[in-house]
C-alpha positions in Angstrom: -31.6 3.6 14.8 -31.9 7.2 14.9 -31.0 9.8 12.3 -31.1 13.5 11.4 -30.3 14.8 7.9 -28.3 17.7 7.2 -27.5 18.7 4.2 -25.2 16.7 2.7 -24.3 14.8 6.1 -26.1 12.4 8.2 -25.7 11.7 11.5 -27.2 8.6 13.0 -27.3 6.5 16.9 -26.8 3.1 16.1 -28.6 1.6 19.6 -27.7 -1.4 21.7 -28.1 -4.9 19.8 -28.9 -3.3 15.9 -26.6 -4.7 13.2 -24.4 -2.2 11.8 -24.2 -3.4 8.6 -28.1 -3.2 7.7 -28.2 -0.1 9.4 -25.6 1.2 7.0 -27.8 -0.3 4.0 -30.6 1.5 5.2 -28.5 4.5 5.5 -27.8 4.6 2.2 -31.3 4.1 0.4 -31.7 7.4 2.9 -28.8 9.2 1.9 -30.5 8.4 -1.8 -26.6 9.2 -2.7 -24.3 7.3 -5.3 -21.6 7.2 -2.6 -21.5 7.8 1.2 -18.4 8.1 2.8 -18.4 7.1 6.7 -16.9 7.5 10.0 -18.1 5.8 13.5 -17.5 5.3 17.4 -19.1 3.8 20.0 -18.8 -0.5 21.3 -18.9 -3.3 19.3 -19.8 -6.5 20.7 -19.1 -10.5 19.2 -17.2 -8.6 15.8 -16.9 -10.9 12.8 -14.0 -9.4 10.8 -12.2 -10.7 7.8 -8.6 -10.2 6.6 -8.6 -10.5 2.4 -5.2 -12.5 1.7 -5.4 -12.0 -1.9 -7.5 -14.4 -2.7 -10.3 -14.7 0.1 -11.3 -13.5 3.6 -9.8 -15.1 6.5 -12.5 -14.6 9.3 -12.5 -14.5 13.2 -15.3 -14.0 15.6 -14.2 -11.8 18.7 -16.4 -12.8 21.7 -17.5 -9.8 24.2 -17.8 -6.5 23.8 -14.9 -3.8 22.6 -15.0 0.0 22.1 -15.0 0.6 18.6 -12.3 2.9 17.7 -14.0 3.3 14.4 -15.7 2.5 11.4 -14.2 3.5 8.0 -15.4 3.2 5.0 -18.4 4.0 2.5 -21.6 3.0 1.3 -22.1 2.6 -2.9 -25.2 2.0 -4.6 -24.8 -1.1 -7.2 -26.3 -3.5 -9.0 -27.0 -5.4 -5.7 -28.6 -2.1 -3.6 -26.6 -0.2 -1.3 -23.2 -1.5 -0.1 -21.2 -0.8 3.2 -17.8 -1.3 2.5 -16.3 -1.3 6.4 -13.1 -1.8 8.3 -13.2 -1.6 11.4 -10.7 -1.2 14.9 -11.7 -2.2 18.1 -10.1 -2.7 21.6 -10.3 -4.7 24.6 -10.2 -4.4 27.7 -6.4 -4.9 28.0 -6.3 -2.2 25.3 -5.2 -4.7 22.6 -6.4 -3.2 19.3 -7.4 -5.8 16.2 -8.9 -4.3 13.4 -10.3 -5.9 9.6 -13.1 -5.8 6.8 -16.6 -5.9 9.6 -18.2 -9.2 8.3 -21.0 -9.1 11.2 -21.4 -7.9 15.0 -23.7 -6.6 16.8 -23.9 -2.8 18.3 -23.6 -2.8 21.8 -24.6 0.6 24.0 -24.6 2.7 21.0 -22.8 3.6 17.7 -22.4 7.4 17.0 -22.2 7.6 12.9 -20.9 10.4 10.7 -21.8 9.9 7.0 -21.0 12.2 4.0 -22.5 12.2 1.1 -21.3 12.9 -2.4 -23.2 14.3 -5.2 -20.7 12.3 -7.5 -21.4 9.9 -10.0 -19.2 6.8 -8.8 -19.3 2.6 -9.8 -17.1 -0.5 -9.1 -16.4 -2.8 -11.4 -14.6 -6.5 -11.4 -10.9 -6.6 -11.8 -9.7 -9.8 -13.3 -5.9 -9.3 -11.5 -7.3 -8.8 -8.0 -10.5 -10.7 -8.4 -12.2 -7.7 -6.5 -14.7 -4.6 -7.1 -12.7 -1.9 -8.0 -12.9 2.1 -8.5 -14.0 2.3 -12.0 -11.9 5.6 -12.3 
């Protein structure tokens, strides 16, 4: 991974077979920021993604390699260290687009990675309705 800081954005080259999810966790002990907000391109290849039904992810692996058509999401420090939060869309070759919360994958070429960070003070907390980490707003 490669990265320049500036100012209150980072800009980072995710290179061919890193995990993007512990590159985003190291991201954000960099960023040294309460919240990140992010925004990728680049390929993707054996994506695990997750669909939440309401009461817990239903994941699929996609075998091969896909452009990623992005990465959205954000990185918040908690309890637990820093936290990437990421859903992702991704194409094949037939242009088929399928898209979910990124679970796993591996980078493949190269990820080009926007990240904002805010000088805001923000948390999640546990809501008992939805059984997830929510905004504490």
């Amino acid at each position: 991974m490669k990265y320049k800081i500036k100012g209150d954005k980072i800009i980072a080259l995710f290179e061919n077979n890193e995990k993007p999810l512990e590159n985003l966790k190291e991201l954000g002990k960099i960023a040294d920021s309460n919240l990140v907000i992010l925004s990728a391109i680049g390929m993707i290849e054996d994506p695990e993604i997750g669909y939440f039904n309401g009461k817990e992810y239903e994941k699929k692996i996609f075998k091969g390699c896909f452009e990623l058509l992005g990465y959205h999401g954000n990185i918040i420090f908690s309890d637990h260290g820093y936290l990437p939060h990421v859903h992702i869309s991704f194409a094949d070759n037939e242009h088929k687009t399928y898209g979910g919360h990124l679970l796993s994958g591996n980078v493949h070429l190269m990820n080009e990675i926007i990240l904002l960070k805010l000088n805001e003070k923000f948390q999640k907390e546990f809501d008992e309705r939805t059984k997830l980490q929510l905004w504490a707003l």
